[in-house]
Structures are given as structure tokens and as C-alpha cells.
N, CA, C and O atoms as a GROMACS GRO file, in nm:
protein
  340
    1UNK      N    1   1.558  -0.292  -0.731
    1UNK     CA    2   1.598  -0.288  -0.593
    1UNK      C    3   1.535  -0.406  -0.520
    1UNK      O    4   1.424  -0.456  -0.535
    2UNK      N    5   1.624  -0.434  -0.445
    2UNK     CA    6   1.579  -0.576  -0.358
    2UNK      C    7   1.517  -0.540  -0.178
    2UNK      O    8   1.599  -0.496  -0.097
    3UNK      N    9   1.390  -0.562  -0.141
    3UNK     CA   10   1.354  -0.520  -0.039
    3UNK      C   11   1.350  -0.698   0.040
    3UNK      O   12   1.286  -0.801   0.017
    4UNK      N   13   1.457  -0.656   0.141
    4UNK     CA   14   1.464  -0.788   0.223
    4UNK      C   15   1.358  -0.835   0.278
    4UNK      O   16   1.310  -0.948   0.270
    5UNK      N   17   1.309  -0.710   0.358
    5UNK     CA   18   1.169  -0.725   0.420
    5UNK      C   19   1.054  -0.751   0.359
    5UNK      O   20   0.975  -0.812   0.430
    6UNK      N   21   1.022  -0.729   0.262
    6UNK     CA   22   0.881  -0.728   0.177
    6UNK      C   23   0.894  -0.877   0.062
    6UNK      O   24   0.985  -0.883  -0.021
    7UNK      N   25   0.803  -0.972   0.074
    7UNK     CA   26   0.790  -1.078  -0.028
    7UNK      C   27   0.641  -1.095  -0.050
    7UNK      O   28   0.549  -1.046   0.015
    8UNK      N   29   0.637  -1.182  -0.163
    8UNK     CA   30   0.501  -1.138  -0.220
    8UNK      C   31   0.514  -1.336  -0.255
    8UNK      O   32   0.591  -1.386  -0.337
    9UNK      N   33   0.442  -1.392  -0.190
    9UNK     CA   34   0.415  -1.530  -0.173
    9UNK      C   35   0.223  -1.560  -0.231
    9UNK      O   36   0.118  -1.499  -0.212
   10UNK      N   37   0.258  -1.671  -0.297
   10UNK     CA   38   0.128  -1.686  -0.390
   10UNK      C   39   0.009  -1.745  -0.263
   10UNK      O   40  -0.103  -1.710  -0.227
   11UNK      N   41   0.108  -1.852  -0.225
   11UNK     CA   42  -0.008  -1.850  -0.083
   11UNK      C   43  -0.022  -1.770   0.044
   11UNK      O   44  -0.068  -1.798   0.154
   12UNK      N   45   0.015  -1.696   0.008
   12UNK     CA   46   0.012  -1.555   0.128
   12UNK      C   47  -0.064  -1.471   0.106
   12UNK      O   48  -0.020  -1.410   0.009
   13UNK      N   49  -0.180  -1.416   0.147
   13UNK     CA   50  -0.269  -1.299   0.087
   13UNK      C   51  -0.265  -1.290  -0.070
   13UNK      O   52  -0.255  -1.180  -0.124
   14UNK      N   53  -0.271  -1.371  -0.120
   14UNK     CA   54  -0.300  -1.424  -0.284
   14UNK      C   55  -0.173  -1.388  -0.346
   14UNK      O   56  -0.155  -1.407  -0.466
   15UNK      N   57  -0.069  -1.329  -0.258
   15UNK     CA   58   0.074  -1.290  -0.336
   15UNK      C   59   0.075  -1.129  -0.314
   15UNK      O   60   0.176  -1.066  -0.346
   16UNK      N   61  -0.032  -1.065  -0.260
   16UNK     CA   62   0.029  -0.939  -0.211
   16UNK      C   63   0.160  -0.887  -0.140
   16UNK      O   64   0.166  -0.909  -0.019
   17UNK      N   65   0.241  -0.838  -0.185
   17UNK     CA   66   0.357  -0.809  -0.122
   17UNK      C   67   0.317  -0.764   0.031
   17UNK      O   68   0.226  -0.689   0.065
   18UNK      N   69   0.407  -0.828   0.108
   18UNK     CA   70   0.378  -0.878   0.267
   18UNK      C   71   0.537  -0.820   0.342
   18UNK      O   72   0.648  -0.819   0.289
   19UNK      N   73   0.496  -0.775   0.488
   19UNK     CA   74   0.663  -0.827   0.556
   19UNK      C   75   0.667  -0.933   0.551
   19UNK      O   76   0.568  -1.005   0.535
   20UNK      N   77   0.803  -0.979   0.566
   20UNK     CA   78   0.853  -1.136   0.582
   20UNK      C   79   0.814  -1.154   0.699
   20UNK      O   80   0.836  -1.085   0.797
   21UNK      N   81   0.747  -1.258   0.690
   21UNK     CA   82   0.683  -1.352   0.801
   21UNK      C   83   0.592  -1.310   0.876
   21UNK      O   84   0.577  -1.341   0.994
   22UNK      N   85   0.531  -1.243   0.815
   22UNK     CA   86   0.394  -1.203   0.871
   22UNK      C   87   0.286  -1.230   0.771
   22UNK      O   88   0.321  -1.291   0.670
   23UNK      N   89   0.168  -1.198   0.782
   23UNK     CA   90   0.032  -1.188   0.709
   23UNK      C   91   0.027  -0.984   0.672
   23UNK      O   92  -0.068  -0.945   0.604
   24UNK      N   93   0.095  -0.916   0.706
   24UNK     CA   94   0.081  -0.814   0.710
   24UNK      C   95   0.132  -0.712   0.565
   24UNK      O   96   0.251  -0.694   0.536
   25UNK      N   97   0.048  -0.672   0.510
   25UNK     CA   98   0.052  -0.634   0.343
   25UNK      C   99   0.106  -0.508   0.347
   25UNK      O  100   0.087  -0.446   0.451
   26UNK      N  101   0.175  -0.449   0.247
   26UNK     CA  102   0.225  -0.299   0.250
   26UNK      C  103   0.130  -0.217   0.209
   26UNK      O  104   0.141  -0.095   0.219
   27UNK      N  105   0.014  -0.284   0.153
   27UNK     CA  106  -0.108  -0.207   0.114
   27UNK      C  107  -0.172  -0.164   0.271
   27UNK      O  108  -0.254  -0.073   0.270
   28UNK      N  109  -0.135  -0.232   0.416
   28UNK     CA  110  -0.218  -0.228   0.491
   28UNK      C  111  -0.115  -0.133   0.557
   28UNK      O  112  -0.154  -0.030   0.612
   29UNK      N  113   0.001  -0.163   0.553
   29UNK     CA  114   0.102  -0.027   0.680
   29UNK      C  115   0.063   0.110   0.615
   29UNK      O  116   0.057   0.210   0.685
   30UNK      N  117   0.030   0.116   0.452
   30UNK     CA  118   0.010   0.281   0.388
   30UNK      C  119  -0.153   0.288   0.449
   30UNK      O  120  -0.204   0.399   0.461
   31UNK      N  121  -0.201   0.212   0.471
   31UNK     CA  122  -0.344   0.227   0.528
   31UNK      C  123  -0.347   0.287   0.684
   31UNK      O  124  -0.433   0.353   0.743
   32UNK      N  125  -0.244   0.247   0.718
   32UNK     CA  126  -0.235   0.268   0.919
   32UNK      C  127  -0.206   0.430   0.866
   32UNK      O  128  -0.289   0.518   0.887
   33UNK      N  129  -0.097   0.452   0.805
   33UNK     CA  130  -0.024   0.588   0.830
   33UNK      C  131  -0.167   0.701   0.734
   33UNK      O  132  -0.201   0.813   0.773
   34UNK      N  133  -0.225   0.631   0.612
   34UNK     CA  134  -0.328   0.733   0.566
   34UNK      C  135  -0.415   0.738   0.680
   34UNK      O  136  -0.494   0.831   0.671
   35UNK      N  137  -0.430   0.655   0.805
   35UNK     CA  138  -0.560   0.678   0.899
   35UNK      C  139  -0.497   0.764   1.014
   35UNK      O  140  -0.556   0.775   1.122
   36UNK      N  141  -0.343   0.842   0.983
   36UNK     CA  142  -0.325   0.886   1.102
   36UNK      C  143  -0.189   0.797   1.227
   36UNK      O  144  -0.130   0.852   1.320
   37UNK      N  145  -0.177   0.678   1.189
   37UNK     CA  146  -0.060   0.612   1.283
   37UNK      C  147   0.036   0.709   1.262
   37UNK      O  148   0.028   0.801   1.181
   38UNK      N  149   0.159   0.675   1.364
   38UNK     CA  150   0.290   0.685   1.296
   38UNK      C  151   0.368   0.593   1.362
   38UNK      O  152   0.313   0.525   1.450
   39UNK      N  153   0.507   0.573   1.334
   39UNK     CA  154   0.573   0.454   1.381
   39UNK      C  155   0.559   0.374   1.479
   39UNK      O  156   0.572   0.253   1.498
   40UNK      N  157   0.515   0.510   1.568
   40UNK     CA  158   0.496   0.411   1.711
   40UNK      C  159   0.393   0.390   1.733
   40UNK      O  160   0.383   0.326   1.838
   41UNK      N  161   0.302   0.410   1.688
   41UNK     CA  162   0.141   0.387   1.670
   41UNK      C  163   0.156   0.214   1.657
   41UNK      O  164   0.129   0.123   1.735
   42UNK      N  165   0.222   0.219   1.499
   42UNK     CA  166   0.246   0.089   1.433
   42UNK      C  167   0.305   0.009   1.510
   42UNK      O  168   0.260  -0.104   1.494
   43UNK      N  169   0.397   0.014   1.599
   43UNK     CA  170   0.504  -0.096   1.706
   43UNK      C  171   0.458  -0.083   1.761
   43UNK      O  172   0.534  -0.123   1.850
   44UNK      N  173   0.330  -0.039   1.838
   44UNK     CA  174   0.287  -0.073   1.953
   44UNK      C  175   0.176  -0.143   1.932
   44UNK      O  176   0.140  -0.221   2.020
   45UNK      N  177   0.109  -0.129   1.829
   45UNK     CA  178   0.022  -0.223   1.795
   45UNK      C  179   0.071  -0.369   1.734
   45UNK      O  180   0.023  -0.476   1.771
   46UNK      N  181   0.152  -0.357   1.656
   46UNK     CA  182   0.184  -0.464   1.606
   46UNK      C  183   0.353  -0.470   1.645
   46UNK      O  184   0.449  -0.423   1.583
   47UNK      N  185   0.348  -0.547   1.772
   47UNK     CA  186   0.493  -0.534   1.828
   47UNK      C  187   0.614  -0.620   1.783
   47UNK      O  188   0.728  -0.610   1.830
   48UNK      N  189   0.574  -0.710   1.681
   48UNK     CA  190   0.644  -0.834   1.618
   48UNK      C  191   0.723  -0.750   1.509
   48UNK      O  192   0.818  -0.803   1.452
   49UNK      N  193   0.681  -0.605   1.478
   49UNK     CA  194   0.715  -0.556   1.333
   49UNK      C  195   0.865  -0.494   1.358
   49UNK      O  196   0.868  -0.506   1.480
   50UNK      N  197   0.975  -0.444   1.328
   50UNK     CA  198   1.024  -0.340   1.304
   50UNK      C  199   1.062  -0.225   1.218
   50UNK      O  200   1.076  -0.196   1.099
   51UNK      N  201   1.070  -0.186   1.309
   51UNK     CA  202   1.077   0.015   1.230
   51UNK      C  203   1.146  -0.017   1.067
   51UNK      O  204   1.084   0.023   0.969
   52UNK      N  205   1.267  -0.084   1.053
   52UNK     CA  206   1.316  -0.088   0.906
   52UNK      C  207   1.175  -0.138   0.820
   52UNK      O  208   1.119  -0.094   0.720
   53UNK      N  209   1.144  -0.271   0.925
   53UNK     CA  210   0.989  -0.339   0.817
   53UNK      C  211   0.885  -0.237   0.776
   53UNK      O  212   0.795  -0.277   0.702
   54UNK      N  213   0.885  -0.165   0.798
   54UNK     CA  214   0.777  -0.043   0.849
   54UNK      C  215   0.810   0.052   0.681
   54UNK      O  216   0.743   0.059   0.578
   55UNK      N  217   0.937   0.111   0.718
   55UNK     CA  218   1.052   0.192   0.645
   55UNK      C  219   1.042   0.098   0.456
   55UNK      O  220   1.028   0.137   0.340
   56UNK      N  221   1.057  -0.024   0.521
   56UNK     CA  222   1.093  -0.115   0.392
   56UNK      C  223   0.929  -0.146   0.292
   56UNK      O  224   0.918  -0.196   0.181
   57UNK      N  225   0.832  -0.098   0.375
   57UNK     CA  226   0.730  -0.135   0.328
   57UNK      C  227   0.686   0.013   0.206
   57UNK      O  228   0.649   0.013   0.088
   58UNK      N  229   0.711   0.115   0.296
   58UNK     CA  230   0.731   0.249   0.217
   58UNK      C  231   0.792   0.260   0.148
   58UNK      O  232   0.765   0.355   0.075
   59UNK      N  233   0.888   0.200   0.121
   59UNK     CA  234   1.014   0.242  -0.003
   59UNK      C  235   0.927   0.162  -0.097
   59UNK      O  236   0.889   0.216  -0.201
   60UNK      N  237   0.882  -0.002  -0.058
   60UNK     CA  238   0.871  -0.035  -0.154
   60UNK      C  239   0.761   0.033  -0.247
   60UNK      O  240   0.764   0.045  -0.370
   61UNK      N  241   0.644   0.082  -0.138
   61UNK     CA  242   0.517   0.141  -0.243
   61UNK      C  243   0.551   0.218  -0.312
   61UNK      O  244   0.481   0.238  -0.411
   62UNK      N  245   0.691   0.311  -0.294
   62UNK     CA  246   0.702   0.454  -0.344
   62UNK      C  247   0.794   0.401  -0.460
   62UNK      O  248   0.833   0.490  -0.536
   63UNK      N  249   0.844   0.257  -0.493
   63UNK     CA  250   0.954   0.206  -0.554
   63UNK      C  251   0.804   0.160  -0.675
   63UNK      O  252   0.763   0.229  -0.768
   64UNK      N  253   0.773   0.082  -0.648
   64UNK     CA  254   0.625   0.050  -0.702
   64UNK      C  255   0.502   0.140  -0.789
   64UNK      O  256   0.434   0.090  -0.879
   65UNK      N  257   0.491   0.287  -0.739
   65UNK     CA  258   0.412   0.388  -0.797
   65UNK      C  259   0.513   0.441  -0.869
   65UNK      O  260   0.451   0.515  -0.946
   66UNK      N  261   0.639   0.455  -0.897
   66UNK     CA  262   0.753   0.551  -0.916
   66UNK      C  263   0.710   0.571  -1.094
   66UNK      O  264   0.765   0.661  -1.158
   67UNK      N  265   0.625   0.492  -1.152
   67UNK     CA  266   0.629   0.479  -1.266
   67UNK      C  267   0.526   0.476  -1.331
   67UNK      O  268   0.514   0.454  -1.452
   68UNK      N  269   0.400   0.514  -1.205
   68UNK     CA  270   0.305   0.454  -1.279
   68UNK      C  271   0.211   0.585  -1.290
   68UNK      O  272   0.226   0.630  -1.176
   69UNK      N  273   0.140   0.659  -1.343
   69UNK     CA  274   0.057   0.751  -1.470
   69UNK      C  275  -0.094   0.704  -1.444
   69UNK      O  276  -0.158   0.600  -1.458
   70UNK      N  277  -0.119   0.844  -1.394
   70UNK     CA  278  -0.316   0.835  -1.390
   70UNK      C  279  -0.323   0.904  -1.551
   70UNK      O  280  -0.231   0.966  -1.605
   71UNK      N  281  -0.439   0.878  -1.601
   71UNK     CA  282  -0.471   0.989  -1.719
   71UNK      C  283  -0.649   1.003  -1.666
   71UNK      O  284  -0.753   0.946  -1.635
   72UNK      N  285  -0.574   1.128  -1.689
   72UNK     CA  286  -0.767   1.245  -1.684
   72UNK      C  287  -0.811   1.282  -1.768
   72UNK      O  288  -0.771   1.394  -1.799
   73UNK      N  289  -0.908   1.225  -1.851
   73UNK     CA  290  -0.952   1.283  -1.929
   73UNK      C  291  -1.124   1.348  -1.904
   73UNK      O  292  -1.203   1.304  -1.821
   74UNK      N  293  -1.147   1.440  -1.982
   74UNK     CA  294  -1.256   1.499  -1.968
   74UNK      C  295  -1.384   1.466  -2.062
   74UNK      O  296  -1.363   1.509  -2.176
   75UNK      N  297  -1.508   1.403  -2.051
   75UNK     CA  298  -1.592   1.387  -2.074
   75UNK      C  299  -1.702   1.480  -2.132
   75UNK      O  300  -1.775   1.548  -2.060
   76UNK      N  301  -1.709   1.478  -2.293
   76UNK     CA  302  -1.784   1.623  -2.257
   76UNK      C  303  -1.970   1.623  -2.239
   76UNK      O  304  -2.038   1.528  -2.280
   77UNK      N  305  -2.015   1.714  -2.188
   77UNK     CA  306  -2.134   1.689  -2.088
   77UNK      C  307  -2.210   1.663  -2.201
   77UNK      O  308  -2.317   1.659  -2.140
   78UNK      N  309  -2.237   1.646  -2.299
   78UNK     CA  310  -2.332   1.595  -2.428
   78UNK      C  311  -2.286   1.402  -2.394
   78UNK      O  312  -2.361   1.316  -2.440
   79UNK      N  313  -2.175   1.365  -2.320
   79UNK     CA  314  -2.187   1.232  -2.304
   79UNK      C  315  -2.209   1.194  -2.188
   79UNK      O  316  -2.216   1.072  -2.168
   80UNK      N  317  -2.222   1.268  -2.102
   80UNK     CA  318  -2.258   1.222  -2.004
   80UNK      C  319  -2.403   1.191  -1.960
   80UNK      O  320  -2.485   1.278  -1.988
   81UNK      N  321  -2.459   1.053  -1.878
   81UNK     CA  322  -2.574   1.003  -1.859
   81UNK      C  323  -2.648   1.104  -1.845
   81UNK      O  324  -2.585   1.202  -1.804
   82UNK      N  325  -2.785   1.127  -1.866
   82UNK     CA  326  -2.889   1.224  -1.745
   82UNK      C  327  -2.935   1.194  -1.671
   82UNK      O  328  -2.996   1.091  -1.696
   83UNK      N  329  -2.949   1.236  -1.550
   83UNK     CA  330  -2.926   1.256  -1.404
   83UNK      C  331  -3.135   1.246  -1.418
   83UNK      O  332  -3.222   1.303  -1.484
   84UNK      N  333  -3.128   1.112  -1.287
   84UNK     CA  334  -3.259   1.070  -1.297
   84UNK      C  335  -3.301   1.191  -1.222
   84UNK      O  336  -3.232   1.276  -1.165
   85UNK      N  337  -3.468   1.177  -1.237
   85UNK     CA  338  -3.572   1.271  -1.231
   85UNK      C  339  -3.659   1.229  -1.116
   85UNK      O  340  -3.759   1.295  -1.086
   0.00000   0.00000   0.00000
């Protein structure tokens, strides 16, 4: 999928995927909304943005994780360090 809004430029925040034409990372709009923003939080602070850029930044993270696998594994307590004294 092609996100119009979102490019990921090598001299731009080292190539972090960004809105177009901003400095502004999609790692940082999922940061506004985990602290509590919501749309209009976001446009009123950053009034240059729009709502699709916003929208387009979310698809892409959720386009981005869609595939990707934590593994948990369990440690058993015979390996684990001991706990200073």
C-alpha cells in the first residue's frame, strides 16, 4: 500500500517515516495519541498538519506492525541472575 502522506527520506530524521513535508515522524503522532491527544489536540497544536496526515500516519503504523511477532519466552529461575544483597 502506498501512503501519500508518509515518506521516509535518508536526510530527514535519519529516514524515519515522516508526513510529507514536515520533520514530523509517525513514531511521534502514535506518541501524542499514547499521551492522551486526539485529533484536535493534534491540529491545534500542530496546525500545518491535516486530519488525513494524522489518519495516514496510523494506517501506516498499523500497516507496518501488521506482521510483526513478539516471542515470550520464559526463563527458568535456576537462570536467572541473583538479586544483590
Amino acid at each position: 500500500m502506498i501512503f501519500k502522506n508518509i515518506v521516509s527520506e535518508p536526510d530527514i530524521l535519519g529516514g524515519k517515516p515522516c508526513i510529507r513535508g514536515t520533520r514530523i515522524s509517525v513514531a511521534f503522532i502514535l506518541e501524542l495519541f499514547a499521551s492522551g491527544a486526539g485529533y484536535e489536540d493534534i491540529l491545534k497544536a500542530y496546525p500545518f498538519l491535516s486530519k488525513q496526515s494524522i489518519e495516514d500516519s496510523l494506517l501506516y503504523a498499523s500497516y507496518s506492525l501488521k506482521n510483526e511477532y513478539i516471542r515470550i519466552t520464559e526463563v527458568p529461575q535456576s537462570e536467572l541472575l541473583p538479586a544483590y544483597s
